[in-house]
C-alpha positions in Angstrom: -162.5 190.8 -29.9 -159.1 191.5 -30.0 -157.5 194.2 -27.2 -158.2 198.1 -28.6 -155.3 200.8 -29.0 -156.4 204.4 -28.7 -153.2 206.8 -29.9 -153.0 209.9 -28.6 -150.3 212.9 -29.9 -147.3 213.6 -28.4 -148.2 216.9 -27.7 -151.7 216.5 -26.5 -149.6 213.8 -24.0 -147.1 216.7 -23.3 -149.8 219.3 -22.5 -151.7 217.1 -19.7 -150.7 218.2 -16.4 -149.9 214.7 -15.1 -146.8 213.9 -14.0 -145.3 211.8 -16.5 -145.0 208.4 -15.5 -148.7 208.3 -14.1 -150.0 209.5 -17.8 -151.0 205.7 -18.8 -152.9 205.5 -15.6 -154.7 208.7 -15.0 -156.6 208.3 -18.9 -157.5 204.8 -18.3 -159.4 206.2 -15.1 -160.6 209.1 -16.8 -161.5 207.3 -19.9 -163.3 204.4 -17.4 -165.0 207.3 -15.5 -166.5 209.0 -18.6 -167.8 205.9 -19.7 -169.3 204.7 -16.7 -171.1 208.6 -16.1 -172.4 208.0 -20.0 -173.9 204.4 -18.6 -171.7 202.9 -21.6 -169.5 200.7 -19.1 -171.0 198.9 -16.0 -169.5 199.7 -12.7 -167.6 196.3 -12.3 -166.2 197.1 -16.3 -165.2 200.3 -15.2 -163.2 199.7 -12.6 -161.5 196.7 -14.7 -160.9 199.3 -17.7 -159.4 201.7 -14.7 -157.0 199.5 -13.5 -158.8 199.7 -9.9 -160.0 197.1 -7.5 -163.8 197.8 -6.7 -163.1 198.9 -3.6 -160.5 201.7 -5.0 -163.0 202.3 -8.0 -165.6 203.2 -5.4 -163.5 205.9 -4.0 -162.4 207.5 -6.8 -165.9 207.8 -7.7 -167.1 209.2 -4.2 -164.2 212.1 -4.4 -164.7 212.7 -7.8 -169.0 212.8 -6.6 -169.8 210.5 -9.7 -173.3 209.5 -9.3 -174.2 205.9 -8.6 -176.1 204.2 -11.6 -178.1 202.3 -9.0 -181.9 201.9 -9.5 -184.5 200.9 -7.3 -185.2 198.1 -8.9 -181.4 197.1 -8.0 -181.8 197.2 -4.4 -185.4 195.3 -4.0 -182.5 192.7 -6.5 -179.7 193.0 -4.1 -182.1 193.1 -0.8 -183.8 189.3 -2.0 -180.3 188.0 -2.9 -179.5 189.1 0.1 -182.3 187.5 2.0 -182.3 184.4 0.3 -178.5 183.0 1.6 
C-alpha cells in the first residue's frame, strides 16, 4: 500500500500553537498518540508513525500519562521469553 497524505488547511495549520517549523512533527506524534490510545496502532507502529525511537516514544507517553496497552497475558509472554534464553 502505497505511502498516505492527510492535507490539512492553511489556516487550521496557522491556528496550532506550534512553532512553525516543528508543525510536521508535533501531528505525526499527536496523530501516532491518538491512535495508539484508540488500540488502532501497536506501540512499536506508533512510535515508527511518530518519528520516535522506542525509547523516546516511551517518554512521551509517560509525560503525556498515556496508559500502557499491556495485558497480563503479555507479561506471563514476555516473562517465558524471557526465561527461555
Amino acid at each position: 500500500m502505497p505511502d498516505k497524505t492527510i492535507t490539512i488547511p492553511q489556516e487550521i495549520v496557522s491556528a496550532l500553537r506550534l512553532p512553525p517549523d516543528g508543525v510536521e512533527s508535533a501531528l505525526h506524534q499527536e496523530l501516532a498518540i491518538a491512535l495508539y490510545m484508540r488500540g488502532i496502532l501497536s506501540s512499536g507502529k506508533a512510535a515508527t508513525l511518530a518519528g520516535l525511537k522506542r525509547w523516546q516514544w516511551e517518554e512521551l507517553l509517560g509525560v503525556r500519562k498515556v496508559p500502557r496497552h499491556y495485558t497480563e497475558e503479555d507479561l506471563h509472554v514476555d516473562i517465558a521469553y524471557g526465561s527461555s534464553e
